[in-house]
C-alpha positions as CSV (number, residue, x, y, z in Angstrom):
1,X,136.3,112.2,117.0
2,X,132.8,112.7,116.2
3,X,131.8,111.2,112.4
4,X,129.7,113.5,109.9
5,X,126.2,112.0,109.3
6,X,124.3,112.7,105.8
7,X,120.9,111.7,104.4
8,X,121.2,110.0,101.5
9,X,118.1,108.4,100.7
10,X,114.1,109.4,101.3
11,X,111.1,107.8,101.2
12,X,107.3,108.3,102.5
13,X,103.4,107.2,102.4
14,X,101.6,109.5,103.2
15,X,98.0,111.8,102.8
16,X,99.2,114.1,99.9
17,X,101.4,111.4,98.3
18,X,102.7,107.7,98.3
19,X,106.4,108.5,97.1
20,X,108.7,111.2,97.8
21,X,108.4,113.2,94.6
22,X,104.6,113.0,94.8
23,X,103.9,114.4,98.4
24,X,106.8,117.2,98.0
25,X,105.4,118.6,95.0
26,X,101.7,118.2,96.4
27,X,103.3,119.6,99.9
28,X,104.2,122.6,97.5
29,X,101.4,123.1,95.5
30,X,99.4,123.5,99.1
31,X,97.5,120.3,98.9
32,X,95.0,119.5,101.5
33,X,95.1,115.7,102.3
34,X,92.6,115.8,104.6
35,X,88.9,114.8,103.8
36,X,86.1,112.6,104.8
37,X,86.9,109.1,106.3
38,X,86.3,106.5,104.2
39,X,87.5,103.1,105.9
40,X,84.9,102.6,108.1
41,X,81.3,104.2,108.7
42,X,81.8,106.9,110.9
43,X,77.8,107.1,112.0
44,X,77.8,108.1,115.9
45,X,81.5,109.4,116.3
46,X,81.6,113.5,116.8
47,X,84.7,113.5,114.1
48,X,84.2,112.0,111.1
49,X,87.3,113.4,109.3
50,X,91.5,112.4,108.5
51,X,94.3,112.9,106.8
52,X,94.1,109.2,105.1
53,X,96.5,107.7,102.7
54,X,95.1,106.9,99.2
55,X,95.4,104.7,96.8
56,X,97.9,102.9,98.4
57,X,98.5,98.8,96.7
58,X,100.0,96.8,99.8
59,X,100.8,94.1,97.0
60,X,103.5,96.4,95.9
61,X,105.4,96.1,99.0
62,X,104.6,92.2,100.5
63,X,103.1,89.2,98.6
64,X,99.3,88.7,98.5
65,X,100.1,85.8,100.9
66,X,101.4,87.9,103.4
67,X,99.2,90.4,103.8
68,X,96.8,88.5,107.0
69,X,100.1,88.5,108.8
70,X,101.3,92.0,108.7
71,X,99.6,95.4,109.7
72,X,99.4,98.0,108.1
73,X,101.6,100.4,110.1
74,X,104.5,97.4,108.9
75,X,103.4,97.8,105.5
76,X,103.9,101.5,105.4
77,X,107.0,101.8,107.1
78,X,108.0,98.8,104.5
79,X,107.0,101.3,101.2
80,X,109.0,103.9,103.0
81,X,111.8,101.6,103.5
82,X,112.2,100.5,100.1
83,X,111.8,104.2,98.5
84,X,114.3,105.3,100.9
85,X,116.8,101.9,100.5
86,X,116.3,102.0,96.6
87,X,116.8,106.0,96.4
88,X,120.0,105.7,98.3
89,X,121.5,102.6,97.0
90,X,123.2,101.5,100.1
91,X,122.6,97.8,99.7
92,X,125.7,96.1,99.2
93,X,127.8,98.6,99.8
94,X,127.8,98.2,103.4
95,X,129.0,95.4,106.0
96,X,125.4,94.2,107.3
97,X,126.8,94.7,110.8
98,X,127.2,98.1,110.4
99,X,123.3,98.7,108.7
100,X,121.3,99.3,111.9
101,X,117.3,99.7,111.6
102,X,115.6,102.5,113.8
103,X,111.4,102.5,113.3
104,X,109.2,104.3,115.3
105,X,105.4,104.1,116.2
106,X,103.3,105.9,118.7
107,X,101.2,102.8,118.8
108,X,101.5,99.9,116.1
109,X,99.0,97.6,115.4
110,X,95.8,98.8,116.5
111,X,93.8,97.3,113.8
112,X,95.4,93.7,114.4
113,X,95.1,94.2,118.5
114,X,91.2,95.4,117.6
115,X,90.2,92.5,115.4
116,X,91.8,90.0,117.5
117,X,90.4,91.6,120.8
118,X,86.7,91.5,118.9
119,X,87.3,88.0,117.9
120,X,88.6,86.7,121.4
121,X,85.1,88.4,123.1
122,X,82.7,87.2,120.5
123,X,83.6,83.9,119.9
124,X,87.0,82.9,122.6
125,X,90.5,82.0,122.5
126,X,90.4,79.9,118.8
127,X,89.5,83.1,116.9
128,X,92.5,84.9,118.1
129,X,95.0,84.4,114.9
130,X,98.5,82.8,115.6
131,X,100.0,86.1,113.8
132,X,98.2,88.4,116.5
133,X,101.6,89.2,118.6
134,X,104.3,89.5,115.9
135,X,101.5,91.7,114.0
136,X,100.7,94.0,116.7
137,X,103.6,94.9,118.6
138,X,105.3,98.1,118.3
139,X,108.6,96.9,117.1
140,X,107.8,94.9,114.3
141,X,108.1,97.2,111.9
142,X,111.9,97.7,112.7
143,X,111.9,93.5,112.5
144,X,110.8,93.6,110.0
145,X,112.8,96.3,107.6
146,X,116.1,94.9,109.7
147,X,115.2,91.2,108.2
148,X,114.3,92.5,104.6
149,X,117.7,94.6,103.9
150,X,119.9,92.0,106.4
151,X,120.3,95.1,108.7
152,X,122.0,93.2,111.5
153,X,123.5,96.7,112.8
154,X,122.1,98.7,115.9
155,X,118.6,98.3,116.4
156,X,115.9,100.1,118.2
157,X,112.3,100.9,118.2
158,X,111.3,104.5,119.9
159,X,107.7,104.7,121.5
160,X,107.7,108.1,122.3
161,X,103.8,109.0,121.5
162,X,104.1,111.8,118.5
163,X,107.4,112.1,119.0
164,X,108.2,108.6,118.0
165,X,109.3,109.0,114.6
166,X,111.4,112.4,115.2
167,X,113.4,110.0,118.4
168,X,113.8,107.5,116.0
169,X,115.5,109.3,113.0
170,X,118.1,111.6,116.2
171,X,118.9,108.4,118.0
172,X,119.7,106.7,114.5
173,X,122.0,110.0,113.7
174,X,123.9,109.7,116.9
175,X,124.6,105.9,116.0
176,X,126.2,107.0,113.1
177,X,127.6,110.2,114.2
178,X,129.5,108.0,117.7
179,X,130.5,105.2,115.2
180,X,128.1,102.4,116.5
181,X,127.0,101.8,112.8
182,X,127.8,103.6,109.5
183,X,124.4,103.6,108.0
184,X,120.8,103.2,109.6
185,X,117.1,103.0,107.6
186,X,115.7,105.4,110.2
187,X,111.9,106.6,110.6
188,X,108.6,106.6,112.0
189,X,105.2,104.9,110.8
190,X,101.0,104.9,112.0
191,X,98.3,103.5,110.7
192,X,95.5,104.3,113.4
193,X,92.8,105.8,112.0
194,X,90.1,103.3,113.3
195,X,86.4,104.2,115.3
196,X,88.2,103.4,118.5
197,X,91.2,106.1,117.8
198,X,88.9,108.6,116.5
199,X,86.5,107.9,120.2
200,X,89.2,107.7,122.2
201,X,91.0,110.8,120.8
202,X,87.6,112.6,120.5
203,X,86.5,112.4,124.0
204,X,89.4,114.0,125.4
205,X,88.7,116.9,123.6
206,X,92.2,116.5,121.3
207,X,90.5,116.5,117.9
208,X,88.8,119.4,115.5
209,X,85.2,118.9,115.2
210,X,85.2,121.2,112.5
211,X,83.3,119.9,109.5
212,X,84.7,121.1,106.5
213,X,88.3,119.3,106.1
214,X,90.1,122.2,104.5
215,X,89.1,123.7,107.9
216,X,90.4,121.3,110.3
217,X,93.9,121.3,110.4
218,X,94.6,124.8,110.7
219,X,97.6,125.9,112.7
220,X,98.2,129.0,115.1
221,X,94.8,129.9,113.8
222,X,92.7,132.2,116.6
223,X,89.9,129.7,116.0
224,X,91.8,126.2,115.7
225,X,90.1,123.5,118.0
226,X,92.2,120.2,117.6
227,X,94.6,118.4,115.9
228,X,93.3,116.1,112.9
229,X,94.1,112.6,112.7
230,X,96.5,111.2,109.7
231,X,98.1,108.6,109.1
232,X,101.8,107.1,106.4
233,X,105.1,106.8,107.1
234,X,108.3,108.2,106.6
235,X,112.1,106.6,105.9
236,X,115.3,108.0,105.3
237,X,118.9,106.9,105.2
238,X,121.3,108.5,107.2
239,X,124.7,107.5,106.5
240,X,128.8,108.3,107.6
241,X,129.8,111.1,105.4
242,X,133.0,109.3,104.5
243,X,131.7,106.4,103.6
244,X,128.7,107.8,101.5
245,X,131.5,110.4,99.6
246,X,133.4,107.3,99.2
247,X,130.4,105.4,97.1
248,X,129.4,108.3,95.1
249,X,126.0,108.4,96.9
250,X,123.8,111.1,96.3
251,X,123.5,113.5,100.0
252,X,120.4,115.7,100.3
253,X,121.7,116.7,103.3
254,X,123.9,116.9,106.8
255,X,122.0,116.3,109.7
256,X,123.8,118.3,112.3
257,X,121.5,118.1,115.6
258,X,119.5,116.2,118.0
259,X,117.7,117.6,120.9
260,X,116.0,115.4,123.2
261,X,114.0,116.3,126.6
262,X,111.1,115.7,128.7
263,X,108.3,118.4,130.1
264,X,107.7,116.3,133.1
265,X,105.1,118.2,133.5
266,X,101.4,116.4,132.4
267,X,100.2,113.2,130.9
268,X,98.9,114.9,127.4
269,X,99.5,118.6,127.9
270,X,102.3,120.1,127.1
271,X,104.4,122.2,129.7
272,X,102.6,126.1,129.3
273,X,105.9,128.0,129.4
274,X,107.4,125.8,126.8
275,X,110.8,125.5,128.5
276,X,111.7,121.8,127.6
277,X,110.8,122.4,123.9
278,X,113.3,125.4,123.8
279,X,116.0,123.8,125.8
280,X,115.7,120.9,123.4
281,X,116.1,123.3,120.3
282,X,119.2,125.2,122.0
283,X,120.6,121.5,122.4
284,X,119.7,120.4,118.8
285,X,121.6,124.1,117.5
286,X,124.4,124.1,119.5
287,X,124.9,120.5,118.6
288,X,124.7,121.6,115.1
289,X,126.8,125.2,115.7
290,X,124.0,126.8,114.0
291,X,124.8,130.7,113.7
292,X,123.0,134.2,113.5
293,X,124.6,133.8,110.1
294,X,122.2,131.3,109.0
295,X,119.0,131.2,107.4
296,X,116.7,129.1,109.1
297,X,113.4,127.3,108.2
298,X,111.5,125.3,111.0
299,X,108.5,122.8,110.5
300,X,107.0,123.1,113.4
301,X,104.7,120.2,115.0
302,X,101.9,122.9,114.9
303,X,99.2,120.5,115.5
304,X,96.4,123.0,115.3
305,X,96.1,122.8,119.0
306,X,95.0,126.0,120.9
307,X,98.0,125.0,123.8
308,X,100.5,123.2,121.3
309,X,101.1,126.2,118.9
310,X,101.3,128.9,121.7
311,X,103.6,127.1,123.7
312,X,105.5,126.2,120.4
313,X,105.5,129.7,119.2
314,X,107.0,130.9,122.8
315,X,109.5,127.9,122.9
316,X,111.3,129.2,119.4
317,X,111.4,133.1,120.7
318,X,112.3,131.6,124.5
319,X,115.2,129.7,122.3
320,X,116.5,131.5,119.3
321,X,115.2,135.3,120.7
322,X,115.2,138.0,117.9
323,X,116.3,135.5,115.2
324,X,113.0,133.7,115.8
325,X,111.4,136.4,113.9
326,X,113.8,136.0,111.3
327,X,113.2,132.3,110.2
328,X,110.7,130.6,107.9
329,X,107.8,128.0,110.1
330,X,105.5,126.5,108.5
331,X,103.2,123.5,109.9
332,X,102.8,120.6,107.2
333,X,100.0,119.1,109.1
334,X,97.4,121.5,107.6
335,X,97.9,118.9,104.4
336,X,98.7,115.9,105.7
337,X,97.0,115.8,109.4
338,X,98.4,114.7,112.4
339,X,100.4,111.4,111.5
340,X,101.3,110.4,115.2
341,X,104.2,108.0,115.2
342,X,105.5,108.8,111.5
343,X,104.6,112.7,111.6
344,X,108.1,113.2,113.0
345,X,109.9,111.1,110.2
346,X,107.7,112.7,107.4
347,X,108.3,116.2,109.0
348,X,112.1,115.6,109.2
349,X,112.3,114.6,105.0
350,X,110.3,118.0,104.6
351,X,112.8,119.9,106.3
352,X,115.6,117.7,104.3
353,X,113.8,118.5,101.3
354,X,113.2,122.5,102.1
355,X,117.3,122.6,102.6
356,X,118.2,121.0,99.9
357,X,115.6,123.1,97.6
358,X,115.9,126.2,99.0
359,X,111.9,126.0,98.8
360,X,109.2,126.8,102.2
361,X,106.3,125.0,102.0
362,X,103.3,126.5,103.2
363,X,100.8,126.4,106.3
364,X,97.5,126.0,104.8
365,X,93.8,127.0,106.2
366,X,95.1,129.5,108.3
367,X,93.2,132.7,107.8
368,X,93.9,134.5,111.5
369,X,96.7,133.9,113.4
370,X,96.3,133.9,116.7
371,X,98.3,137.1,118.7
372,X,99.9,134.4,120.7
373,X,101.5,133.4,117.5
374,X,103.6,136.2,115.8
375,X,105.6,134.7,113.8
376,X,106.3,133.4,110.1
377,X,104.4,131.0,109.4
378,X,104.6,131.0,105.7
379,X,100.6,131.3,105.2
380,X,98.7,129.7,101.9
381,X,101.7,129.7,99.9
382,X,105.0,127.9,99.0
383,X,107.8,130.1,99.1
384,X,111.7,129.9,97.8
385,X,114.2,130.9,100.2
386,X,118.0,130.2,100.2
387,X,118.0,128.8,103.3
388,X,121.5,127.3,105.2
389,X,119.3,125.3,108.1
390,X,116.4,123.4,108.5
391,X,115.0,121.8,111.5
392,X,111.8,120.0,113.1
393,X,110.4,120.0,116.6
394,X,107.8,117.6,117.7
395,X,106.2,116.7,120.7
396,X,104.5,113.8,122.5
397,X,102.0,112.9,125.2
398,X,104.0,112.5,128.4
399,X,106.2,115.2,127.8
400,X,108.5,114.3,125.3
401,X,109.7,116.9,123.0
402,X,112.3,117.0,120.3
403,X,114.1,119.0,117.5
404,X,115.8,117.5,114.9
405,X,118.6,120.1,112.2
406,X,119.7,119.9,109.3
407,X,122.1,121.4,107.1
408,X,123.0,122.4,103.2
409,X,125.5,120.4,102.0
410,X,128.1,122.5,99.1
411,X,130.2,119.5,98.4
């Protein structure tokens, strides 16, 4: 028999906020995180804006010592981690073979692999650093959390392009849900805004060259022209309903649904009649026996893309039909940007949070939708709605597309 799976801990680094309470109320309020890039000179690139995190002290998270052997994409998942671990409290009340670890990442250490690359062509094979490998790759981060919290349950790491972090937090909840583990620290995290991101992104036309940052990000807007790079990450606990009841934890939520499919259709573009995404939404519902009956609110990936919110838009009418005009969107990039491997995490505690609230928070910067796009978007302003479900769809390069549900929890 299949287990109930709640949320019982959150935790996130990201644009608008470097804690849970922090980017929620900011998220609320309708702040933009988006602004002028300041880690590197941006002289010569046709962008020269992002959604970065602020004010962010590594040294809360690792010792001094260890901060020229771990990226930064390790470092954010690790904040998130230990938000997310400490706001749960399900240390020591779990056998460590039944923790499990799930971290996602679109790419990983692309600072680490670009330093070491540099060093290796200016000067050979003694300036590459003996940390370069277990820095970089993908699946450190998931190490990394696993060895901090003695996690010695289930582990994976999902590379799925954006929709890394979102595969990461549904695989986690099936672990749970078909008894492989009874808790997992589940999530995504990115730290890739660097000159050869912003290039590489640039020149195949993905990101808004729009100047003015509150301007960028603007979602199922008629005159949107790219997505806008961010960057954070984004934890959460999900946990056997029993067992959490059983400890007096606190639950935010039940996730209910996982939808998981693949366009096969183009290497960066998604599919134009949006099929997948909607079959991968009925999946995720039907999983979840969502009803008519319910009140729905959707964060959409609206990326601020002129094919990505059209073909999102007809995906959620192809999939729910006349109850798609019914339900509360709204995009959360417009304030945080595009955060590639974590947006999907970070998008997933929003909807958590919007259920357990009963608060919308808005799509900002959007000023004319787009006819393509006729549905509720929940423009400039936070809203409060009583809402039953809550879910998030994301997609990736390649194809990969994926909606994540939850639901209110009485009890």
């Amino acid at each position: 028999m299949a287990r109930r799976v709640v949320v019982t801990g959150l935790g996130a680094v990201t644009p608008v906020g470097n804690d849970i309470p922090t980017m929620w109320q900011n998220m609320l309020d309708g702040v933009c995180g988006i602004n002028k890039i300041t880690k590197f000179d941006t002289d010569g690139l046709a962008v020269k804006i992002a959604g970065e995190v602020k004010d962010f002290d590594p040294t809360t998270v690792i010792e001094k010592r260890d901060l020229r052997k771990t990226d930064m994409y390790t470092i954010f998942a690790l904040a998130a981690a230990k938000e997310a671990v400490e706001d749960s409290g399900i240390i020591g009340t779990v056998d460590p073979k039944r923790l499990g670890s799930y971290i996602g990442a679109g790419i990983g250490g692309l600072y680490t692999f670009y330093e070491n690359a540099q060093g290796m062509i200016e000067k050979g094979p003694r300036k590459v650093s003996p940390h370069f490998i277990p820095k970089m790759i993908g699946n450190i981060a998931t190490g990394q959390i696993a060895i901090k919290y003695n996690a010695k349950g289930p582990s994976l790491s999902t590379v799925s392009a954006c929709a890394s972090g979102s595969n990461s937090v549904g695989e986690a909840f099936h672990a749970v849900k078909d008894g492989y583990a009874d808790a997992v620290i589940a999530g995504g995290a990115e730290c890739v805004v660097h000159p050869l991101t912003i290039a590489g992104f640039s020149n195949m036309k993905a990101l808004s060259t729009a100047e003015d940052p509150k301007k960028a990000s603007i979602p199922f807007d008629v005159k949107r022209d790219g997505f806008v790079m961010g960057e954070g990450a984004g934890v959460m606990i999900l946990e056997e309903y029993e067992h959490a009841k059983a400890r007096g934890a606190k639950i935010y939520a039940e996730m209910i649904g996982y939808g998981n499919t693949c366009d096969a259709h183009h290497v960066t573009a998604p599919s134009p009649d949006g099929e997948c995404l909607a079959e991968a939404i009925r999946i995720a519902f039907e999983e979840g026996n969502v009803t008519d009956d319910d009140t729905i609110y959707l964060n959409a990936h609206g990326t601020s893309t002129p094919m990505n919110d059209k073909t999102e838009t007809m995906a959620v009418k192809s999939a729910l039909g006349e109850k798609a005009y019914d339900i509360s969107i709204s995009s959360t990039k417009s304030m945080t940007g595009h955060m590639l491997g974590a947006t999907g995490a970070v998008e997933a505690i929003v909807s958590v949070l919007a259920v357990n609230n009963g608060k919308i928070p808005p799509t900002i910067g959007t000023d004319e939708l787009d006819p393509e796009c006729d549905l509720d978007y929940t423009l400039g302003k936070a809203k409060d709605r009583a809402i039953t479900v809550s879910a998030s769809t994301n997609l990736g390069f390649g194809g990969h597309d994926t909606c994540l549900v939850f639901r209110k929890t009485e009890d």
